[in-house]
N, C-alpha and C positions, 0 to 999 in steps of 0.2 A: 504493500500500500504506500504511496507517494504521500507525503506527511506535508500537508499542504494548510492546514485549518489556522494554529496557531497566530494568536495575533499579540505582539508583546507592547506595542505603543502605549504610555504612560507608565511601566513597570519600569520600577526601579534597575537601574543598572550599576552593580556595586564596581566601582572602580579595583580591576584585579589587582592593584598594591595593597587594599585592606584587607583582601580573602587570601593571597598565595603569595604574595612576595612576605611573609611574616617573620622574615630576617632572623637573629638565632632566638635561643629558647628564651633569655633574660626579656627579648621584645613580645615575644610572645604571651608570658606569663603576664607582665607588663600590660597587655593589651587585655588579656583573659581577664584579670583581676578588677578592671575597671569597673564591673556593677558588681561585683561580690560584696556580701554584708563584711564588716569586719570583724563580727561580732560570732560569726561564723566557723569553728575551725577547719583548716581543710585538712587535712588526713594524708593525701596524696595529692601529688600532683594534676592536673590536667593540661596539658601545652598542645595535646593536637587530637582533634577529634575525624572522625572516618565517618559518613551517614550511609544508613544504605534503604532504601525504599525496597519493598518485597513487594512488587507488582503484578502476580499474580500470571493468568495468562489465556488464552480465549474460552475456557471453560468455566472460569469465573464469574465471567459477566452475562450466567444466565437470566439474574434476577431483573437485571437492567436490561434486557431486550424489549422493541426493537431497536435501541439504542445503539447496543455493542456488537452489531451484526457487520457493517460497514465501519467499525473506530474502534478500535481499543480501547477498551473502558478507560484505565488512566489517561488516556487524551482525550476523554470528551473534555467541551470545553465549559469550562464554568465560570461564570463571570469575565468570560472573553478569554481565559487560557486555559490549556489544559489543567486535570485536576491536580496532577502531580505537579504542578508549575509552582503550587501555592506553599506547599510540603518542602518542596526545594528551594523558594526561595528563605524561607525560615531558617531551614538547615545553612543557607548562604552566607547569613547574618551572623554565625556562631564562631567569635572571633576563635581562631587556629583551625580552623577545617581544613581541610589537605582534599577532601575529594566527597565526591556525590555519588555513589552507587546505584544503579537501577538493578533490581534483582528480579529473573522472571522469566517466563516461559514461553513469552512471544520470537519468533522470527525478527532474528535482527531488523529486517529490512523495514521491521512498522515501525522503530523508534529511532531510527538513523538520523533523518532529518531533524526529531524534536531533539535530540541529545544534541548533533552540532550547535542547532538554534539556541539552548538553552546554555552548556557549555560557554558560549560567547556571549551571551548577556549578563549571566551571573559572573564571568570574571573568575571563574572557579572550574578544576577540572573536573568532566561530567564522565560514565562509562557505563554501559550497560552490560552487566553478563545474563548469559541464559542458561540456565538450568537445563538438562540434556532430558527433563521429565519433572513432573512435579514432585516434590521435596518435601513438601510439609514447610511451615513456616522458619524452620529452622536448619531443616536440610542443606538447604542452598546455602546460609550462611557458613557450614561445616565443608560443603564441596568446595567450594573457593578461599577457604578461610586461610590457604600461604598467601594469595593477593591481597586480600583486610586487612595483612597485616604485614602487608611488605617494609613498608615504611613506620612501620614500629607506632602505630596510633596508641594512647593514653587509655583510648574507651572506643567503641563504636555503637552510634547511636542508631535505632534500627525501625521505620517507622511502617506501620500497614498504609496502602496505598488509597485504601478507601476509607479514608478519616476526612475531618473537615472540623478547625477548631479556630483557637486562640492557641499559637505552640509559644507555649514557656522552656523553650528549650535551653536556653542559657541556663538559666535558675535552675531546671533539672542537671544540668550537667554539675553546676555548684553545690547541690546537693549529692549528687553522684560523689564530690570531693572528697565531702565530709565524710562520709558512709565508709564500712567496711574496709578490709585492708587491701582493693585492688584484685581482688578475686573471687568480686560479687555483683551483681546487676539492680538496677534499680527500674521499675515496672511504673510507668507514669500513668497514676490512676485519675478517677474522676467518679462522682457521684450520679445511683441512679435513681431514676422512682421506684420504690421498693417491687410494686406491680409488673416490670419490667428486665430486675435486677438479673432473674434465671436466665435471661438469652445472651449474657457475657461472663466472663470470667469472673469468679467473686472472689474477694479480698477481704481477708483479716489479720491485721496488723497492731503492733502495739503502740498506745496511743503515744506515750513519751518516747518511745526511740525510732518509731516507723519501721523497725523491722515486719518482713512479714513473715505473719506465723502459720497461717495457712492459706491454700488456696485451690481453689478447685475452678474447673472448668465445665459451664451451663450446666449449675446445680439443679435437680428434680428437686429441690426444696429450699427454701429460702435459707442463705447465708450472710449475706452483709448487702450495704447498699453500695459499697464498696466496689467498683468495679476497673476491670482492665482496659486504659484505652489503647490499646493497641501499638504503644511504644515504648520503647525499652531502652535502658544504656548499660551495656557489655562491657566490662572488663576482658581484656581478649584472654586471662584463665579459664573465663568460664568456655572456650573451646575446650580444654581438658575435658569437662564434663562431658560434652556432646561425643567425644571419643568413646568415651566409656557407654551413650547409648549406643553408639553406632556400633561398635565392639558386641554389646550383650542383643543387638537385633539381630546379626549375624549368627553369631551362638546359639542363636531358636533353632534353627536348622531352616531344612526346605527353601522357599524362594528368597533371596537376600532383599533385605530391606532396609535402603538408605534414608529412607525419610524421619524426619525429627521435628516433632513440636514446640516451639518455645511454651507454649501455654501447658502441655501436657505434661512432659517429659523435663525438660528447665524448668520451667517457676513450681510445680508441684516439688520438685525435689527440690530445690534450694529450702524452700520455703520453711521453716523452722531450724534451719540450720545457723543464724546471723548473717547468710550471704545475700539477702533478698531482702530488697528494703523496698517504699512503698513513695512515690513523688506524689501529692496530690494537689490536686487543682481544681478552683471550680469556673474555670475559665472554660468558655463556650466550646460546647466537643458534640461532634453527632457524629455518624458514618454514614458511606454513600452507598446503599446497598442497590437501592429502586429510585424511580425517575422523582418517586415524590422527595424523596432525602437530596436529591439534584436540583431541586428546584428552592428548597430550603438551606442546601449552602451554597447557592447562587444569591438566595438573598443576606447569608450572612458575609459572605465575601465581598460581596458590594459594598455592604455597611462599613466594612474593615479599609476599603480604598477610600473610606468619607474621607478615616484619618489618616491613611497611612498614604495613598496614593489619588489627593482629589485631580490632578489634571487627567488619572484617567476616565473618569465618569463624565457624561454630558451635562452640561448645561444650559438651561431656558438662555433662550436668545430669542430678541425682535422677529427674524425671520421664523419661525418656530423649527423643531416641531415641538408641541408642549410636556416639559418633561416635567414631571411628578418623583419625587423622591429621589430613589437610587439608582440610574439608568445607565446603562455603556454600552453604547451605540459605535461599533465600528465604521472607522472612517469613509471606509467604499462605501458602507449602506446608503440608499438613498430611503429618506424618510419626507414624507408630503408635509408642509408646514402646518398643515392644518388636524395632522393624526397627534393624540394624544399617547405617551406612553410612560410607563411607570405606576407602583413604583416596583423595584425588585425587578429589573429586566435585562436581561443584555441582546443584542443583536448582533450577530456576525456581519461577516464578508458578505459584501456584491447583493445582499439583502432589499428588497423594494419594496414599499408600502405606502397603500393608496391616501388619499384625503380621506378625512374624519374615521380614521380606526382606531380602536379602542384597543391597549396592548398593557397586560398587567400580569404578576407576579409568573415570569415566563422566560425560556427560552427559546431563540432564535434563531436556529442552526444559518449555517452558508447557503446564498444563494435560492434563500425563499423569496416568496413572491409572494403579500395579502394583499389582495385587493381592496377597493375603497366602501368603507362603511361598516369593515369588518371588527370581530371582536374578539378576542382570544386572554383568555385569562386561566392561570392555572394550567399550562400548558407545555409542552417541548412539542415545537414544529422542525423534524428534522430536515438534514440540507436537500435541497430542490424541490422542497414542498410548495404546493402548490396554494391557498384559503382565496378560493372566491368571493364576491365583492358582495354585501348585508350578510355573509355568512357568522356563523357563532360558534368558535371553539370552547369549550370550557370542563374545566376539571374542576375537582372538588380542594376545597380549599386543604396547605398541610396542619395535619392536628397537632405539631407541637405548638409550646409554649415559647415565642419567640423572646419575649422577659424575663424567661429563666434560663439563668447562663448554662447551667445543667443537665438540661432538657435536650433528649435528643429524638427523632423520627421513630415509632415505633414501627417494627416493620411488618405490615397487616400480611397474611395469608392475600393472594387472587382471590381466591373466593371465598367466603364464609361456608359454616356450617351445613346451610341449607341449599348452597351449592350458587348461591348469586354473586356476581361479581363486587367485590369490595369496592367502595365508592375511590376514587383515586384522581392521580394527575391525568389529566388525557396528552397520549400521546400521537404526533401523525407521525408514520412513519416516513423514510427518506421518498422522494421520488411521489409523492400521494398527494392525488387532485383533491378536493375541497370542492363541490361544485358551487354555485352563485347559489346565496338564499339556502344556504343546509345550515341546522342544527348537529352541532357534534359535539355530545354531554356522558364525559366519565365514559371515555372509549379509550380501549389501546388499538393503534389499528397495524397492521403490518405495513413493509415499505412495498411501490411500487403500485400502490392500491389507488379506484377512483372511488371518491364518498359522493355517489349523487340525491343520494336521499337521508332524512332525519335519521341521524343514529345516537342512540342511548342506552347504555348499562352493557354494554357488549364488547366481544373483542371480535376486530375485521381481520379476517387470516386470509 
């Protein structure tokens, strides 16, 4: 696939003297040290940090079809860059990083062009390895683990691809400092609603030293509120450990099994032993599993460029068109002065949209086309889609709690009980007519498809 989508204009561009040229270790520490409490003690050193993103690979992204049929889930694009764009630029900012790992199972040739592109914005060297099979979340770190650590990193910090937060990744790695003697990991947690809590990892830790003391993985009973968000910081000891699975998986006998858990096999076994301590945060964390969790850190991500990146978001201007809240409207889109849009929106590439359309809490893949008087809310129009002109897109609004930092997408079943489809984001899929004057409410529809008549509560295959 030709890696064509990404659009990096208003993203910060770290100048490569602050990320790689970090001169010897005295400048380093120097620079690392700059927001540490002092009040803090560190324990060990940290002068150079390794990230590595575990991205999964086309079998992952069944929940998110028809999304991931045509893009690798890690490069949909969420709030105008791919999702891993956001994850890496974080990691960017983490003064002594030496490099950016992609980990994963895709065919080089889909992330070629995003790793150059990214590589050269961030100022920082980017690489993607690929797994010869899937691994388990931990696997792949173990198969390439002489590359992790060629250049001797302090810690490697290790993030799942389908998160979406506020990364306090500094402050975890300063806590990382403090912690243990260097041959322990620290599990960057986050709080859930107790009702919820069974579909991730549980955590219980002790309150004055953060050690954790147990942990289990999607408990059939209620454990803590305590939960795993999907990132980790490695002391590179803790490879010994994975040795010693890799070793006793082999040892079963019969077919050899290289794959290894962090969640299962690491943090259950650390876990009471003082090697597993506990970062927690109650800064903004979801995961991107389904279109509606995509639509929901499209609107957190937005919010996050109010402060951290306003030139890239649009702005009301005289000529219009009228923008509502948090919008990012790609350059090439052509938008009618007279369509309203926002809030919570982004538009791609080469995108057209008629007079008076109505465009809200939504994604806008490359190269659609709505026509004039149309309305689309709650929605992902994927790229070449077609929405004819008084036509009405709409999906069901997402149920979390966007004022609790905490609060993340819970992730409904397709269908309920009784066999009807769960009320959702509506998605059109790539290449899919709209015809003029159609209602489309709470549909997934497939790509390549024409909608000529009212569709509601169904999926178009």
């Amino acid at each position: 696939m030709e890696f064509s989508y990404p659009s990096f204009e208003g993203l910060r561009r770290f100048p490569s003297s602050t990320l790689t040229d970090m001169g010897d270790d005295a400048t380093r520490a120097s620079s690392h040290a700059a927001n540490v409490d002092p009040m803090i003690p560190r324990k060990h050193a940290i002068l150079s940090t390794k990230a590595v993103i575990t991205i999964g690979g086309p079998k992952d992204g069944t929940q998110f079809r028809p999304l991931s049929f045509n893009c690798p889930k890690p490069l949909f694009p969420i709030a105008g860059v791919p999702m891993i764009y956001h994850q890496m630029e974080a990691c960017a900012k983490i003064p002594g990083i030496t490099e950016i790992v992609l980990l994963g199972v895709f065919e080089e040739k889909e992330l070629a062009g995003f790793v150059n592109v990214a590589s050269k914005n961030l100022g920082i060297p980017v690489r993607y390895l690929r797994e010869f099979k899937p691994l388990g979340t931990g696997g792949g770190l173990y198969f390439f683990r002489d590359v992790l650590t060629r250049d001797k990193p302090d810690c490697i910090l290790v993030l799942h691809a389908d998160i979406c937060a506020d990364f306090r990744l500094e402050d975890a790695l300063n806590f990382h400092a403090a912690k243990g003697e260097g041959n322990h990991v620290t599990v960057l947690g986050t709080t859930s609603r107790k009702e919820h809590a069974q579909s991730y990892g549980c955590i219980v830790s002790d309150e004055s030293t953060l050690e954790v003391l147990h942990y289990v993985e999607k408990p059939k009973s209620f454990v803590s509120t305590d939960i795993n968000s999907g990132m980790y910081i490695l002391s590179p000891a803790v490879f010994d450990d994975m040795k010693e699975i890799f070793l006793r998986n082999h040892d079963l006998g019969g077919q050899a099994n290289e794959s290894i858990w962090l969640e299962k096999d690491i943090l259950t076994k650390l876990a009471g032993t003082g090697r597993l301590f506990l970062f927690k945060s109650n800064a903004f964390w979801s995961q991107i599993k389904t279109a509606s969790s995509a639509i929901y850190a499209n609107r957190h991500y937005l919010e996050v460029y109010r402060r951290s990146h306003p030139e890239a978001l649009s702005r009301p201007s005289a000529d219009g068109p009228i923008i509502v809240g948090d919008v990012r409207v790609h350059p090439s889109a052509d938008v009618h002065p007279t369509a309203k849009i926002g809030p919570n929106v982004s538009i791609g590439p080469g995108v057209r949209i008629g007079p008076g359309t109505r465009i809200k809490d939504s994604i806008i893949m490359k190269s659609v086309v709505i026509g004039a008087h149309a309305v689309v809310m709650n929605a992902i129009v994927d790229s070449a889609g077609r929405i004819g002109d008084w036509s009405r897109v709409e999906g069901a609004k997402v149920g979390a709690n966007p004022n609790d930092p905490t609060t993340s997408v819970p992730e409904l079943p397709l269908f309920s009980r009784d066999g009807a489809l769960n009320a959702n984001v509506t998605i059109i899929g790539e290449e899919t007519t709209v015809a003029d004057g159609v209602l489309v409410l709470n549909v997934i529809c497939m790509p390549h498809k024409e909608i000529s008549r009212d569709a509601m509560n169904e999926i178009i295959l």
